[in-house]
C-alpha positions as CSV (number, residue, x, y, z in Angstrom):
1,X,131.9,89.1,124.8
2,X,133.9,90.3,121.9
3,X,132.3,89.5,118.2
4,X,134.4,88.2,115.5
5,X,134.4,90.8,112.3
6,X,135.6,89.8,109.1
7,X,139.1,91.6,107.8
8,X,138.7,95.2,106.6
9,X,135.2,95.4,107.8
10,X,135.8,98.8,109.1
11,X,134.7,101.7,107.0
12,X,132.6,99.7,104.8
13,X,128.4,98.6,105.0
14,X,128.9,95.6,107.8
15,X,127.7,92.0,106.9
16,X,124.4,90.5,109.3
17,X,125.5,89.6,113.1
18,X,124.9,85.9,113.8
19,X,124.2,84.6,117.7
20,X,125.0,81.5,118.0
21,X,127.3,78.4,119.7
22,X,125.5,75.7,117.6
23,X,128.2,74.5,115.0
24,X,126.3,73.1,112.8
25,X,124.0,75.7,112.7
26,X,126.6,78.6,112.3
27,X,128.4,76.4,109.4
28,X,125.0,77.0,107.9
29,X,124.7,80.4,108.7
30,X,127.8,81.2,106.9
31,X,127.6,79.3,103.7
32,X,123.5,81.0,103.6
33,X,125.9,84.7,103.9
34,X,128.2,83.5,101.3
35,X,125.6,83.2,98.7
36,X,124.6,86.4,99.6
37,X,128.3,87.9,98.9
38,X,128.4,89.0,102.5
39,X,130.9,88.1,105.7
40,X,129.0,87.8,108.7
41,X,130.2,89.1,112.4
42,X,129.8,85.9,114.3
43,X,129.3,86.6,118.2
44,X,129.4,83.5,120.4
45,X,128.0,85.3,123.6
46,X,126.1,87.9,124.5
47,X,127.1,90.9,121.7
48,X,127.6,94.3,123.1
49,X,126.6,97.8,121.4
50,X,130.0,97.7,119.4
51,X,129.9,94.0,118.8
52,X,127.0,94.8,116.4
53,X,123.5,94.5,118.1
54,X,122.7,97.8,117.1
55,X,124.6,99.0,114.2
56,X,124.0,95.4,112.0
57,X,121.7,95.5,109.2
58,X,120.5,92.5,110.4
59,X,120.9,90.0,113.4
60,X,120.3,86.1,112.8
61,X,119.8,84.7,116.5
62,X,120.0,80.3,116.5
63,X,117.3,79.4,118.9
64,X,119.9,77.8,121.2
65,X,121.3,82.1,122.1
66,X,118.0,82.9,123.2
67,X,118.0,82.7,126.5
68,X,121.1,84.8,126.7
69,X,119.2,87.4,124.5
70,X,116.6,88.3,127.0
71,X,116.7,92.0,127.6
72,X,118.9,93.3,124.7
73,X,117.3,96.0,123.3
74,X,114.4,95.9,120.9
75,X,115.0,96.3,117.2
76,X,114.0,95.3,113.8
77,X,115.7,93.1,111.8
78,X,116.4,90.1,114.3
79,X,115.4,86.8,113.1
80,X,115.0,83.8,115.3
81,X,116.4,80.7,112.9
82,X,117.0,77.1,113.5
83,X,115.7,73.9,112.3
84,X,112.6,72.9,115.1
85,X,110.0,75.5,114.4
86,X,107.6,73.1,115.3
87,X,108.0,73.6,119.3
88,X,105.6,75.9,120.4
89,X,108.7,77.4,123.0
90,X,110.4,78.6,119.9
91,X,107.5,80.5,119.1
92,X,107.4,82.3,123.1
93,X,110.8,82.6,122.7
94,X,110.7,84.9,119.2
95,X,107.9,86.8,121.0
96,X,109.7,87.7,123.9
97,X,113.3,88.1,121.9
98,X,111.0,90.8,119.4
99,X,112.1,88.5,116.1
100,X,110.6,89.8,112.9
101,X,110.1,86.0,111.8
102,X,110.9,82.6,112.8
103,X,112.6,80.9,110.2
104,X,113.6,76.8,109.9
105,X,116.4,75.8,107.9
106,X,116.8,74.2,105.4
107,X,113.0,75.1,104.4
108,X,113.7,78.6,104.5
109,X,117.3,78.8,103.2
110,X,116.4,80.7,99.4
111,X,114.4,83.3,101.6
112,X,117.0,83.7,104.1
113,X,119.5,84.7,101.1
114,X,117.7,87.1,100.0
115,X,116.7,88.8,103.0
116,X,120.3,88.6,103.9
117,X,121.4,90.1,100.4
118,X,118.7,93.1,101.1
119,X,120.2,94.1,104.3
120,X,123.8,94.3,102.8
121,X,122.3,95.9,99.8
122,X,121.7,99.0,102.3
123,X,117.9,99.4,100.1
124,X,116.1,100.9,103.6
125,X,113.2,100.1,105.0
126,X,111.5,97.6,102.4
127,X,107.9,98.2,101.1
128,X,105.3,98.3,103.1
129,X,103.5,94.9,101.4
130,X,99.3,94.9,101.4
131,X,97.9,91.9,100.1
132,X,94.1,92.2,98.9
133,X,91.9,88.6,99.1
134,X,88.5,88.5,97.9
135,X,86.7,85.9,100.1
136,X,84.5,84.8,97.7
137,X,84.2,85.8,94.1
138,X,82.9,89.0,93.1
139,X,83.7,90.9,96.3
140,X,85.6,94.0,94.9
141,X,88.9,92.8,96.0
142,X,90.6,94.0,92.9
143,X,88.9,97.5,93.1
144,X,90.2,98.0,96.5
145,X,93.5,96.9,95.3
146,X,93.6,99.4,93.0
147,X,92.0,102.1,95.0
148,X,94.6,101.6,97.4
149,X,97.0,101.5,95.1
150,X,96.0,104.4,93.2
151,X,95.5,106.2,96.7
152,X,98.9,105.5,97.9
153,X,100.7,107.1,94.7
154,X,98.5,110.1,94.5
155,X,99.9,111.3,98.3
156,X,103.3,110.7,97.0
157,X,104.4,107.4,97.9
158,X,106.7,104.5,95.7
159,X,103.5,102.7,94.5
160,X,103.4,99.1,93.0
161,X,100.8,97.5,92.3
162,X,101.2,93.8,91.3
163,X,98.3,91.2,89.9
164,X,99.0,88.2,91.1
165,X,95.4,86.4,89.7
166,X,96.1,85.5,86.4
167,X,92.6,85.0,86.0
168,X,91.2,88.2,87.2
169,X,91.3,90.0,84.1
170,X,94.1,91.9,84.7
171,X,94.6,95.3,86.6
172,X,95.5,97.3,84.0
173,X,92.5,96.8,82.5
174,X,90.7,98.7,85.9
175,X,93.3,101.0,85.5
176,X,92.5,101.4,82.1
177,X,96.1,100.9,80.6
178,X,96.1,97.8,78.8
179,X,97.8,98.9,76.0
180,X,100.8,100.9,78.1
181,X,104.3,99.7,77.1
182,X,105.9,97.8,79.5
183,X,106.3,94.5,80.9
184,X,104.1,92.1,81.7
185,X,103.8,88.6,84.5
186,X,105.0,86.4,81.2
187,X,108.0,88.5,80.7
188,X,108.8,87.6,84.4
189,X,107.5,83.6,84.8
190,X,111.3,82.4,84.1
191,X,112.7,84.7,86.9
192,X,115.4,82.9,89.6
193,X,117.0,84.2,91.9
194,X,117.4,88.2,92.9
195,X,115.9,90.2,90.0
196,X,117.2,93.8,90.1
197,X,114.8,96.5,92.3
198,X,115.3,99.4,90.0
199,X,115.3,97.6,86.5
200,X,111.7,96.4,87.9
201,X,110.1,99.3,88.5
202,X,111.2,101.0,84.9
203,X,110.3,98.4,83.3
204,X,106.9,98.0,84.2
205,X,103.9,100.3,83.0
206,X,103.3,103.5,84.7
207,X,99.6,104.2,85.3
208,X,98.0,106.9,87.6
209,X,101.9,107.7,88.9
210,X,102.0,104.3,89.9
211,X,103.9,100.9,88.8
212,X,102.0,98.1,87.8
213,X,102.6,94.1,86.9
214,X,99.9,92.4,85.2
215,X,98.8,90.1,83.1
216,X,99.2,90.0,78.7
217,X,96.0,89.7,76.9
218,X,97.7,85.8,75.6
219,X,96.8,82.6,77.4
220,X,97.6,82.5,80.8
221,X,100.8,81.7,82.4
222,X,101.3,79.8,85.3
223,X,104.5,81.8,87.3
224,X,106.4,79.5,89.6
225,X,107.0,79.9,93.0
226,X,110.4,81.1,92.1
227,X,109.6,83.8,90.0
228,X,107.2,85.2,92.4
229,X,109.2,85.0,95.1
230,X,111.9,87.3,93.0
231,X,109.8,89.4,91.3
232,X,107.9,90.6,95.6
233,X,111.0,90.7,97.1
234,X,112.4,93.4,94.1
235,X,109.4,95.4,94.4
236,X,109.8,95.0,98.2
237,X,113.3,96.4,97.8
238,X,112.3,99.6,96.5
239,X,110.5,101.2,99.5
240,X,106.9,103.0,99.6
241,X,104.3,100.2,99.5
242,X,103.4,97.6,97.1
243,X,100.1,96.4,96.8
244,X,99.1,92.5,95.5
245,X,96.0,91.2,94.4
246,X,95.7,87.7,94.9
247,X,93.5,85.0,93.9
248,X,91.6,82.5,96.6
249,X,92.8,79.7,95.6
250,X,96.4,78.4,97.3
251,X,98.9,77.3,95.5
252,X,103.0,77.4,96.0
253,X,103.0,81.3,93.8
254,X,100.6,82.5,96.3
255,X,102.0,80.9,99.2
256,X,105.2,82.9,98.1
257,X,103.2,86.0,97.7
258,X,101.6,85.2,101.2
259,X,105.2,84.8,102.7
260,X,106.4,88.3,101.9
261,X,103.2,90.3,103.0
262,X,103.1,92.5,106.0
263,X,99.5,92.2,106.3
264,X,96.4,90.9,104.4
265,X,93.0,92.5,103.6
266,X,90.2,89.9,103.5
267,X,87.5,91.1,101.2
268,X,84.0,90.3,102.4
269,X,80.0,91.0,101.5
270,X,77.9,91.3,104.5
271,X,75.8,87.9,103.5
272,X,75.8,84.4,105.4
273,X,76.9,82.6,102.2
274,X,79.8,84.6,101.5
275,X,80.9,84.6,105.0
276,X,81.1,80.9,105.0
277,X,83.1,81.0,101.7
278,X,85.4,83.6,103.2
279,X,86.1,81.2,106.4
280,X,87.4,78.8,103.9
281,X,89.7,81.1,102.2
282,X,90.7,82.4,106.0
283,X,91.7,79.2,107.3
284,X,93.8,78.1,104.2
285,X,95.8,82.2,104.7
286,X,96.2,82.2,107.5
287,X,98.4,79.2,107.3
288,X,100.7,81.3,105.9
289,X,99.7,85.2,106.7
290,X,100.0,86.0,110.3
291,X,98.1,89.4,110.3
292,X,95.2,88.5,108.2
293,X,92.1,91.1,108.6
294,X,88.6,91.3,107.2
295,X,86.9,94.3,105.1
296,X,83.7,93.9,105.1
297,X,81.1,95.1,102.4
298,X,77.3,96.0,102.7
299,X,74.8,95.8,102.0
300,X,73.9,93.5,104.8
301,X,71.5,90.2,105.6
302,X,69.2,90.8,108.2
303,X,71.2,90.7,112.0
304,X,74.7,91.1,110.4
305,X,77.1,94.1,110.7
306,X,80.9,94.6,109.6
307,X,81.4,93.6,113.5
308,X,79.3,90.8,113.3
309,X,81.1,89.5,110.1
310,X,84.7,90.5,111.2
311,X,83.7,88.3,114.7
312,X,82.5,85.2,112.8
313,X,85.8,84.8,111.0
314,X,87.8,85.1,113.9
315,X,89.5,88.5,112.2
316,X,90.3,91.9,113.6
317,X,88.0,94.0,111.4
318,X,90.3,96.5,109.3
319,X,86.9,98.9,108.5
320,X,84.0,98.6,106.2
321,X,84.2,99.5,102.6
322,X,82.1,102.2,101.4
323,X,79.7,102.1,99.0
324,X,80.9,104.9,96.3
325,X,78.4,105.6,94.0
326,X,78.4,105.9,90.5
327,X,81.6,103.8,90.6
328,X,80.6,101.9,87.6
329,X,80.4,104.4,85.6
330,X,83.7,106.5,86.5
331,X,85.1,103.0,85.4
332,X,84.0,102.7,82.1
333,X,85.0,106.5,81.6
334,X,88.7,105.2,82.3
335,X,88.8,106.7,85.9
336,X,90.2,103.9,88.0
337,X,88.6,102.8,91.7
338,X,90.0,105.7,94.1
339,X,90.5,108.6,91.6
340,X,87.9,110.7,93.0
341,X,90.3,111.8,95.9
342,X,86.9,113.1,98.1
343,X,84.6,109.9,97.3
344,X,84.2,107.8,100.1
345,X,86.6,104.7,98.8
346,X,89.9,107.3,98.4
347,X,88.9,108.5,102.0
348,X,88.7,104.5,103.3
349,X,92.0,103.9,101.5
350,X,93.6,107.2,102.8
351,X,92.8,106.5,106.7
352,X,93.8,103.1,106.1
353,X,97.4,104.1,104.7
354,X,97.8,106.8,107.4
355,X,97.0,104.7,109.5
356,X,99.6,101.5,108.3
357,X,102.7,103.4,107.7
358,X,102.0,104.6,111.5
359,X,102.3,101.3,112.9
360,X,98.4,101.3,113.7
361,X,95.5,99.6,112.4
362,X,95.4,98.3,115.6
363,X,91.7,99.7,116.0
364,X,90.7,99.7,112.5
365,X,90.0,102.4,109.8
366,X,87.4,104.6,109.5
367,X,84.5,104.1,107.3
């Protein structure tokens, strides 16, 4: 069936492709694109190869097309929309239709523009987004953070590291630039709407070859939802991976965070207690995070293992943490938590990246 494109689209960066014979829906659909600054090809039917299913930076599919859907080719970018998310057949449906998400309107709507402005934006592939959760205090979730973060930057990739616990202590401090010019989370906590990719990244401290948002040494700031949600999807924008260290507790910033992460590392000693305090912390994610999985850190109680630990939260286990020695001390000489590129935590943090940017993980990384 033949799509309708917007005048002059030829020879110019095409708008999304939306599937769909729901009015309402589709008068939606097209006032979300306007906000983006974008024309939409709008396909009634099934859309052919020319009518966009290929060649669009990104496909919105109302959950009434479907059906028709079945057996187009696979491909990122699709995204399953309409406004009854809670039927578990909308769910199947994404599955078998390959969505990247399944969004409900209006809920989703500030999302939806954005996403829909990236794709038009032409940025690439967006960031590969880690999110690092200790599951109970003290677990060493920030120093894997930066480890991997650190890691990431020293084989060549866009780093960013963001700090999104503004009672951590801040990650500059591990990094050992807290006095490095550049911005900080305060400069940021008014934020709305689409904050520029590139003015982000040079405005922010460089550290270790590597980009990083944190936190002022004043009293802490409480960032909206808003802000955070601008500030991720910039940094997202950018390419390479971005890295966030996020706090246990749940509130609309870190559901925001949450919402924008490809997968999540859940930070765990190997001790009864902490696993029970990490349960908590991975029932109230994984509200949010579909691919949540557990690192686990020795040493261990009697009868437990990183398997054993992994299996008791109901998580895929993502690899044990190594114990690095003399850790401490590189620290407090101003080397940061992976800078020995041969110690044990820069070769966890290595496999783990090789491993993520293939697609993989699927069997977990290498101690």
């Amino acid at each position: 069936m033949a799509c309708d494109r917007p005048p002059g689209a030829e020879g110019r960066r095409g708008g999304p492709l939306i599937v769909t014979e729901d009015e309402e829906l589709l008068d939606d659909l097209l006032r979300l694109c306007a906000a983006a600054g974008t024309e939409p090809e709008v396909c009634h039917g099934v859309p052919g190869r020319r009518g966009g299913w290929e060649s669009a930076p990104l496909i919105l599919v109302g959950d009434d097309a479907v059906p028709r859907l079945l057996g187009s080719a696979r491909r990122r970018g699709v995204l399953l929309v309409g406004r009854n998310q809670d039927d578990p057949r909308v769910w199947q449906a994404a599955v078998e239709l390959g969505a990247d998400h399944v969004l409900r309107l209006p809920d989703a709507e500030a999302w939806l523009v954005d996403r829909i402005a990236d794709a038009v934006e032409g940025v690439g592939r967006p960031a590969l987004t880690v999110g690092v959760i200790g599951g109970r205090g003290g677990s060493g979730a920030s120093t894997l953070a930066c480890a991997l973060a650190v890691t990431a930057a020293r084989s060549g990739r866009r780093t960013m590291l963001i700090d999104g616990d503004p009672l951590g202590g801040g990650l500059d401090v591990l990094l050992g630039g807290e006095q490095s010019d550049g911005r900080r989370w305060p400069d940021f906590a008014a934020s709305r709407g689409r904050v520029a990719g590139t003015a982000l990244e040079e405005s922010l401290p460089r550290l270790h070859q590597l980009r990083v948002l944190s936190w002022d040494r004043g009293d802490s700031v409480v960032i909206p939802a808003e802000a955070m949600r601008a500030v991720l999807a910039a940094a997202r924008r950018r390419g390479g991976v971005v890295v966030v260290d996020l706090p246990r507790r749940i509130d609309d910033s870190v559901v925001e965070a949450l919402a924008q992460l490809d997968l999540g590392l859940l930070v765990v000693p190997g001790e009864l207690r902490a696993v029970a305090a990490a349960n908590r912390v991975a029932v109230s994610v994984g509200m949010v995070l579909r691919d949540l999985r557990a690192v686990v850190r020795g040493p261990y109680a009697d009868g437990l293992d990183e398997q054993w630990v992994a299996d008791a939260l109901g998580l895929p286990l993502a690899g044990e943490l190594p114990v690095e020695p003399g850790l401490l001390e590189a620290q407090g000489g101003g080397a940061p938590p992976g800078s020995a590129a041969r110690g044990p935590l820069a070769r966890f943090c290595s496999a783990f990246w090789d491993q993520a940017l293939a697609g993989g993980l699927a069997g977990g990384v290498a101690s």
